[in-house]
C-alpha positions in Angstrom: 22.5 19.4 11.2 25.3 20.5 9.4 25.5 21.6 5.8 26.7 18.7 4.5 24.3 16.4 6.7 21.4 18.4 4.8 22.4 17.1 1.4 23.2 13.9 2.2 20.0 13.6 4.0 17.9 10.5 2.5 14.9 12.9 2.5 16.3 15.8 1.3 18.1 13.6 -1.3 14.2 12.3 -2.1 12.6 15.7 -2.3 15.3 16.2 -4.7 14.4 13.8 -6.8 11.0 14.6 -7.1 11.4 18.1 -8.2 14.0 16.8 -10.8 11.5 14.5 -12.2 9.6 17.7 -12.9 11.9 19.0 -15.5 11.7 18.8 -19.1 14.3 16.4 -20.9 16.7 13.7 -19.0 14.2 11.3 -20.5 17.2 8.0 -20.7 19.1 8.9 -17.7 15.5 9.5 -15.6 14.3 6.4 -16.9 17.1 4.8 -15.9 17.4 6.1 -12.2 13.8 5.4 -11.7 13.3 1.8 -11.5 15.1 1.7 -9.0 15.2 5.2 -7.5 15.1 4.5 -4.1 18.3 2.2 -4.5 19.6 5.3 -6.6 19.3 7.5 -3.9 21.2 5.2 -1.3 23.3 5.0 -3.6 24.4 9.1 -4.2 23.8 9.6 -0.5 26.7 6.7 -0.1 29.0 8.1 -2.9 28.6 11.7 -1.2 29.9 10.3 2.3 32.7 8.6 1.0 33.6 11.2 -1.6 33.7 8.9 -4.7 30.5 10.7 -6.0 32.0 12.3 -9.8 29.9 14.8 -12.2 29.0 13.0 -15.3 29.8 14.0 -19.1 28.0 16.6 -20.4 25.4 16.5 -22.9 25.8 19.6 -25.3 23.4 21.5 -27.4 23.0 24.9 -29.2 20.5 27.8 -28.7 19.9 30.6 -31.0 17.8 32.9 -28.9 17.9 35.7 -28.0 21.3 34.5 -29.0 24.0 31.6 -30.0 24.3 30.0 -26.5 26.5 26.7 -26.1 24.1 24.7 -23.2 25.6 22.0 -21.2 23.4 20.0 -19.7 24.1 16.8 -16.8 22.5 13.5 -16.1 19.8 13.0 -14.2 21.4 11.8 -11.3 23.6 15.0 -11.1 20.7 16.9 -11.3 19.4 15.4 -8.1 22.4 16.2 -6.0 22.3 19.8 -7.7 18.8 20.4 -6.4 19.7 18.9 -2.9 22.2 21.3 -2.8 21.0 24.6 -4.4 17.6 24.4 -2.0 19.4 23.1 1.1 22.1 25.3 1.6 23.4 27.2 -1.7 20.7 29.7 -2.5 19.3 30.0 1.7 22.8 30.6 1.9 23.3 33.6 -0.6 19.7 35.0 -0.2 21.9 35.9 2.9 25.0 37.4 1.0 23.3 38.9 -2.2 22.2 42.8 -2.0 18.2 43.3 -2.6 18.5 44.2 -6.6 20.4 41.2 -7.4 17.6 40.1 -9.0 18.6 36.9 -10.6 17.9 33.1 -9.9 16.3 33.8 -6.4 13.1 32.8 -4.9 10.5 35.4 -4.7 12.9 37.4 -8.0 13.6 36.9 -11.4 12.8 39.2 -14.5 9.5 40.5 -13.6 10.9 41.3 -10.2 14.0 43.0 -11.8 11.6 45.3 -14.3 9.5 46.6 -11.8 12.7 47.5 -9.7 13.9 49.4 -12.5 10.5 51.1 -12.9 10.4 51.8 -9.4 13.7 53.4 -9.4 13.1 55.4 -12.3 9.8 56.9 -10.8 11.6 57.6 -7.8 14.6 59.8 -9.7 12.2 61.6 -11.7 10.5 62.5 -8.7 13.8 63.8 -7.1 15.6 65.4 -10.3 13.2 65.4 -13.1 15.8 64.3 -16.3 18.4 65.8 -15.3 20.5 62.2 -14.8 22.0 59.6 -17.0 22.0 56.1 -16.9 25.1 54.0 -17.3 24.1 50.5 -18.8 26.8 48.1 -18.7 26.5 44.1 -20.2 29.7 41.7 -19.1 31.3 40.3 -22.5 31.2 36.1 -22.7 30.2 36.1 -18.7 29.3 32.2 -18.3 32.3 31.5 -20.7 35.0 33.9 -19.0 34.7 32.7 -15.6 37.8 32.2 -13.3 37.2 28.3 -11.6 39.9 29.6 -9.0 38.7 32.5 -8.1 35.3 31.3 -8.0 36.2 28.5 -5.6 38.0 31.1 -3.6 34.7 32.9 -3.3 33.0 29.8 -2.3 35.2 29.0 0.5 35.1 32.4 2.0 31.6 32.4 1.8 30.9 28.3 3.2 33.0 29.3 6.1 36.1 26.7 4.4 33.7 24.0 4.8 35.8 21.3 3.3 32.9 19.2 2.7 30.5 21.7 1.2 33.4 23.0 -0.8 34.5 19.8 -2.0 31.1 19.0 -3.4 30.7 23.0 -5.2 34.2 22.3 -6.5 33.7 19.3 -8.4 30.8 21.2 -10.0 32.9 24.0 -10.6 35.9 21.8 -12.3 33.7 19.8 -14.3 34.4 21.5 -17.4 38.4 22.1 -18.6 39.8 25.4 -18.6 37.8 28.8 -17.8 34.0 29.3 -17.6 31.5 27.3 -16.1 28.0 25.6 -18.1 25.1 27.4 -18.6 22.8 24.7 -18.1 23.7 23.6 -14.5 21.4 24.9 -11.5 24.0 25.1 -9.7 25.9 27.6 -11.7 23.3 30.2 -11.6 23.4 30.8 -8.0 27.3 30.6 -8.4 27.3 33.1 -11.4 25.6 35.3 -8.9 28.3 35.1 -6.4 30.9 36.2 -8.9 29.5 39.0 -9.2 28.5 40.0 -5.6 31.5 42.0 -5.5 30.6 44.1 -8.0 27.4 44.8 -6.5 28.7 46.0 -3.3 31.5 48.1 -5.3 28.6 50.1 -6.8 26.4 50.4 -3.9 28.8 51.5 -0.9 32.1 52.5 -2.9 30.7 54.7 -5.6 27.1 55.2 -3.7 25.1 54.8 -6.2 21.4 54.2 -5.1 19.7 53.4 -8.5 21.1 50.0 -9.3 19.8 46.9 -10.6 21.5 43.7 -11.4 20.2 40.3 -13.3 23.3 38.5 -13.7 26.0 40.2 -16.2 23.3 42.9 -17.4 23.1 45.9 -15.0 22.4 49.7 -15.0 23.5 52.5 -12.5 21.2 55.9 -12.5 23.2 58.9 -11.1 22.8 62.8 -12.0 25.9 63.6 -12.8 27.7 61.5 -16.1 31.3 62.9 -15.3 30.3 60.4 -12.1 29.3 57.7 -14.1 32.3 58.0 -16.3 34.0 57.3 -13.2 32.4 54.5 -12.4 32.3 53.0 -15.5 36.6 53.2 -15.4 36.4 51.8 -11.7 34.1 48.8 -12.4 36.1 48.3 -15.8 39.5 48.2 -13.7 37.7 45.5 -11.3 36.1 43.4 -14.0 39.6 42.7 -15.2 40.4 41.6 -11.6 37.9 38.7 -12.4 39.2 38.4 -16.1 36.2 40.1 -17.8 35.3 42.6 -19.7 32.5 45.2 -20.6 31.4 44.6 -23.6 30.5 47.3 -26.3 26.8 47.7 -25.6 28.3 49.6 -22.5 27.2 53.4 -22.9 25.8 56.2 -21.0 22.7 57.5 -22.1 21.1 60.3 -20.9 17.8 59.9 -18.4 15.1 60.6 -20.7 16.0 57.9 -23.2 15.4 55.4 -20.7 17.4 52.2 -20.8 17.2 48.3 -22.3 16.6 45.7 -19.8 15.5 41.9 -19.9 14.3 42.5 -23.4 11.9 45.8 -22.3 13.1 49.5 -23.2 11.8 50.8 -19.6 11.2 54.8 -19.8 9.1 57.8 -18.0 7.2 60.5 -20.1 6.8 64.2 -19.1 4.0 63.4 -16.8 5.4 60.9 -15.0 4.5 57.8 -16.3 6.7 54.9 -16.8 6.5 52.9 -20.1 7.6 49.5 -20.8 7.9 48.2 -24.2 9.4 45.1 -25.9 12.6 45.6 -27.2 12.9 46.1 -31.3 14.9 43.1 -31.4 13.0 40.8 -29.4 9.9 41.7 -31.4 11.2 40.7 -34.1 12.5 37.6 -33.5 9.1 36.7 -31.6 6.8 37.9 -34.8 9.5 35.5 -36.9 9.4 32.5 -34.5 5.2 32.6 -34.4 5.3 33.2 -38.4 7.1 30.0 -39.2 5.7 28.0 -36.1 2.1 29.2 -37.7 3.5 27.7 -40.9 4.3 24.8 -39.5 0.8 24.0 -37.9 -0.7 25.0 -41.8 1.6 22.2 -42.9 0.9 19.8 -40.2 4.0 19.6 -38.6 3.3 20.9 -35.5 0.0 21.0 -33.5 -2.1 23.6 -32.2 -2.1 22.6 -28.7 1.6 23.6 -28.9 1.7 26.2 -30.9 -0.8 27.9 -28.5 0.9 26.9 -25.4 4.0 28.7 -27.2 2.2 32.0 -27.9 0.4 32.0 -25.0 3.2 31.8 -22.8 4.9 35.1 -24.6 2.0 36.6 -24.5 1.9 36.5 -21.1 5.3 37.7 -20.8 4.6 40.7 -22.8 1.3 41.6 -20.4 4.0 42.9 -18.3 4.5 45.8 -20.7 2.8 48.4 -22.8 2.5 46.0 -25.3 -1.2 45.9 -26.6 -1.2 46.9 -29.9 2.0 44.9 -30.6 -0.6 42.0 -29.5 -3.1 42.6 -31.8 -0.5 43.2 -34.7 0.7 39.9 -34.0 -2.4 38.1 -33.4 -3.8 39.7 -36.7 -0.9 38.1 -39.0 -0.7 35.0 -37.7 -4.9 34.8 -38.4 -4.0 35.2 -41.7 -2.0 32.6 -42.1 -4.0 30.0 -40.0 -7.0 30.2 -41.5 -6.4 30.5 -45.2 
């Protein structure tokens, strides 16, 4: 079976609606594909094999954290063909390509996977040169918004082999917006994102050999002893970036080792004996103790349940399990006592 036979294929295409149905939102558009879904399948699986299938309009909102995001969102029925592609032969496909600390939008990775690489990595250093190193932390300005549609679909076709087919279908994804950049809130685009940015990875990891390196989409960190190297690196990866029309933005610095480094909302260090600490960022506490403050607020007043305002705060405090983050729980959970029950 070819590529192109596995996303046209009726079951696939099925499977793919299932796990769509398991997202949040699409609530008019999935109502209206399921009452007759099986007839809305045929019906993409047809549009695919005689290349009339189109990407809908985009629905657009805004998000304010961790910052002001534009999200673009599709129908429900592009959604589908998105999922039949990403788990049939997209991300197999660069789980192939991708180097092992590209941590992003993989399965068996994500953030969790990405800060215990970086603790890993650190332990490892310390172990071989104590704090005598530097870490050069690097975030890519506007990533989602800057990206090059023809050099992306260049990418693409090296990659699928020129598969017109395959290619044709990425493409139409890839063009469904005007001008540069590609959405933020298409599955598809994740896995893509990634692939922009392979390059890069491989640049740092044979070319300039560094072997502390970790990746999760446009933030990433290199760990070397020597900064007059990293200052090197940091021209070299500057000088490629603009290859791909994008640019470091001015969080980029070099700090040395002992400071540790900021990463998927944690500031990951090691103390003198050894240990690694992981705490949550200043920023992101404070716009988690705000968010639970007024969402507590809002239950007092009645606008909002409990059920969901403890689903909410469960949730990050689960997240923040992950880190040395205990007393920041009970600081938290103390305040927001006080305003619940008086």
């Amino acid at each position: 079976m070819t590529d192109f036979e596995k996303v046209i294929d009726f079951n696939n295409m099925y499977k793919a609606y299932r796990r769509s149905k398991r997202g949040k939102g699409f609530r008019k558009s999935s109502a209206k594909f399921n009452v007759m879904a099986l007839d809305g399948i045929n019906r993409l699986v047809t549009q695919l094999k005689d290349k009339t299938y189109q990407v809908s309009k985009y629905n657009e909102f805004k998000v304010y954290e961790p910052k002001k995001r534009i999200i673009q969102t599709t129908s429900f029925k592009d959604k589908v063909v998105q999922h039949c592609l990403c788990d049939n032969v997209l991300l197999p496909k660069l789980q192939e390509i991708f180097i092992y600390d590209n941590c992003a939008g993989q399965k068996g990775k994500g953030t969790l996977f990405g800060l215990n690489r970086l603790s890993e990595q650190i332990q490892e250093f310390y172990r071989e040169h104590g704090f005598d190193g530097y870490i050069l932390k690097c975030d890519i300005s506007k990533f989602f918004y800057n990206i090059s549609h023809e050099q992306l679909k260049d990418m693409v076709e090296y990659h699928f082999n020129y598969d017109k087919d395959i290619c044709w279908l990425i493409n139409l994804f890839i063009d469904s917006t005007q001008g540069k950049g590609i959405p933020l809130g298409n599955q598809i685009n994740q896995g893509l994102a990634l692939l922009y940015l392979d390059g890069l990875d491989k640049l740092i990891k044979v070319e300039l050999g560094i072997r502390y390196y970790g990746r999760y989409m446009d933030d990433f960190y290199l760990i070397h002893p020597s900064k007059e190297h990293l200052k090197h690196c940091l021209i070299v990866l500057t000088e490629y970036l603009q290859t791909l029309e994008l640019t470091l933005n001015s969080k980029t610095q070099i700090f040395p080792f002992e400071n540790g480094v900021s990463y998927l909302g944690f500031h990951t260090y090691i103390t003198e004996n050894g240990k690694t600490i992981r705490k949550l960022n200043n920023q992101n506490k404070r716009n988690a103790q705000r968010k639970y403050l007024k969402m507590a607020k809002l239950v007092v007043s009645g606008k909002l349940s409990v059920d969901k305002f403890n689903a909410s705060f469960n949730a990050w405090k689960n997240h923040i399990s992950h880190g040395n983050c205990y007393r920041l729980t009970i600081q938290t959970e103390s305040r927001l006592k006080n305003i619940l029950e008086n």
